[in-house]
Wavefront OBJ file of the C-alpha trace (Angstrom):
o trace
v 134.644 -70.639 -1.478
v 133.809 -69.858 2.284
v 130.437 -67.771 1.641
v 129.729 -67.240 5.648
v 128.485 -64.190 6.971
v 131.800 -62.244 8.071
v 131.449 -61.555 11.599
v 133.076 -58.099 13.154
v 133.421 -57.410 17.144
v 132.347 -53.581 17.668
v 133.992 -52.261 20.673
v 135.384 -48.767 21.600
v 138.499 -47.837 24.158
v 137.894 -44.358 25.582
v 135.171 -42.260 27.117
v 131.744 -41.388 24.450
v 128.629 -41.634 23.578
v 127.081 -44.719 22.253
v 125.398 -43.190 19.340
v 128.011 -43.233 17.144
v 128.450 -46.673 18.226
v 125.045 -47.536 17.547
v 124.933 -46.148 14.219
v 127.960 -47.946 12.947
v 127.042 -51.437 14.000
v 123.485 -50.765 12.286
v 124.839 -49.808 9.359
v 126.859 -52.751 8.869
v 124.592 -55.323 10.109
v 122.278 -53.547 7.100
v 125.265 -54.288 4.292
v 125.604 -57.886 5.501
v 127.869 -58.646 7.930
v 127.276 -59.737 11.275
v 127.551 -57.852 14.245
v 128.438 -58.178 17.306
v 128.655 -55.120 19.828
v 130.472 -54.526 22.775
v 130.423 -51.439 24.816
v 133.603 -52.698 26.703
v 136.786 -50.338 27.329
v 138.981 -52.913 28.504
v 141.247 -54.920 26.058
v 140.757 -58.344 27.719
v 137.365 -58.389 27.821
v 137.350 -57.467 23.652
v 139.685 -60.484 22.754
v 137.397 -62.810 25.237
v 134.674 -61.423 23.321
v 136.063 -61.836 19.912
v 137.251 -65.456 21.126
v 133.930 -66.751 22.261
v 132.096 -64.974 19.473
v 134.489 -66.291 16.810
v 134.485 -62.912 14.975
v 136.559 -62.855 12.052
v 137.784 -59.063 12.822
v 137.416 -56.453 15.641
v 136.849 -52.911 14.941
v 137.562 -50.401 17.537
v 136.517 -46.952 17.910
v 138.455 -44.915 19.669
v 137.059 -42.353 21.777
v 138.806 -39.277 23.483
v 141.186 -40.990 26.339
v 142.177 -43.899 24.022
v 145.705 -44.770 23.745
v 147.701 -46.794 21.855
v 148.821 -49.059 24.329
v 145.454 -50.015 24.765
v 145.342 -51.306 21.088
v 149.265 -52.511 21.995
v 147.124 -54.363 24.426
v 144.515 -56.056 22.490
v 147.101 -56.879 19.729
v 149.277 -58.565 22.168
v 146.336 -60.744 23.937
v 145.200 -62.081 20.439
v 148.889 -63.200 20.493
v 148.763 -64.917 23.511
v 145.349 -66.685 22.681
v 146.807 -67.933 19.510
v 143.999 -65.810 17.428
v 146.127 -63.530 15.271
v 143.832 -64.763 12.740
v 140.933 -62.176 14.217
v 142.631 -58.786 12.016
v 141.928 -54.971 13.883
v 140.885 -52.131 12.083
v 140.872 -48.755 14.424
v 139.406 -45.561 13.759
v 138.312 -42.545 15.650
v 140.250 -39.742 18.244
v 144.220 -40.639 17.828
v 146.926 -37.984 17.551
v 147.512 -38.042 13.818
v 151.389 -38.432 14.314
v 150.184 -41.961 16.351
v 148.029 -43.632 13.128
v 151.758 -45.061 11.191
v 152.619 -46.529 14.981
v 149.127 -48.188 15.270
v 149.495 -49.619 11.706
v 153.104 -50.670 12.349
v 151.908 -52.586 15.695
v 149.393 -54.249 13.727
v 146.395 -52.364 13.571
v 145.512 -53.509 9.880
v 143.877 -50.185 8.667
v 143.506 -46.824 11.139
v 139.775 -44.461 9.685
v 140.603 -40.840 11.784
v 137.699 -38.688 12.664
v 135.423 -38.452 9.923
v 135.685 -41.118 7.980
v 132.301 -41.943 6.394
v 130.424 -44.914 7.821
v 130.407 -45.859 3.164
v 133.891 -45.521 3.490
v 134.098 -47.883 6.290
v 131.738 -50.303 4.586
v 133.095 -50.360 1.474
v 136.645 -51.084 3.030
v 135.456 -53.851 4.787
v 133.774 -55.221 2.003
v 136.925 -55.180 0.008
v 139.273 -56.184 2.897
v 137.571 -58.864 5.428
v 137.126 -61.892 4.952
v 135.570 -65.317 7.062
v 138.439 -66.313 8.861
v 136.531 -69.727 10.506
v 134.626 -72.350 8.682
l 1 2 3 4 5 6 7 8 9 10 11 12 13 14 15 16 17 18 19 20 21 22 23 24 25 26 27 28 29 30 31 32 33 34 35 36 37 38 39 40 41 42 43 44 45 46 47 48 49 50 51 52 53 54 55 56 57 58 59 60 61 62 63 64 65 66 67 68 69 70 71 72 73 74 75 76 77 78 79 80 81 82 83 84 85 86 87 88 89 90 91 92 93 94 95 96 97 98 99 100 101 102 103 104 105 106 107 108 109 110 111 112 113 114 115 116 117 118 119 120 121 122 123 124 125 126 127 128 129 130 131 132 133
């Protein structure tokens, strides 16, 4: 049984503030995991990241001005680095009708606006695992 530290790539895709940001990668670096936290907007420069870092999942927030052919775009550079192992979760300003594309492009779980940071945890608790050894 793997018990490493699971290790999650923050980033966010839009325009924001960094509080909320800030505040989410605190509170799960406080239940366990470890963090590491971009304040990139660009897609390539979160799957370098998550490469180099060898995260075991990336969680994006997106911000207002987020699209999803920017997560398109992350899913489909994980592809082409041969790391579909690294899983996405997604969660913040999407048009609601959007959330059951993101999921079918491979987004693994979409949190909208409001989602409790326990929520969040507890999800991740339940759902990620260490994907390196």
């Amino acid at each position: 049984m793997d018990t490493r530290t699971v290790r999650i790539l923050m980033a966010k895709l839009g325009e924001g503030h960094e509080s909320a940001m800030t505040r989410l990668a605190l509170a799960f670096r406080d239940a366990g995991f470890e963090v590491i936290y971009t304040d990139t907007q660009k897609p390539e420069v979160i799957v370098v990241s998550a490469i180099q870092e060898c995260v075991d999942h990336i969680g994006i927030t997106t911000l207002p001005g987020a699209n999803i052919e920017d997560l398109a775009r992350v899913i489909d550079l994980l592809k082409k680095e041969d790391a579909t192992h690294i899983r996405i979760t997604a969660g913040g300003h999407l048009e609601y009708g959007d959330i059951p594309k993101v999921k079918e492009m491979g987004i693994v779980e979409f949190f909208p606006k409001g989602t409790s940071i326990s929520e969040l945890i507890l999800w991740a608790k339940n759902n990620i695992k260490p994907t390196h050894g």
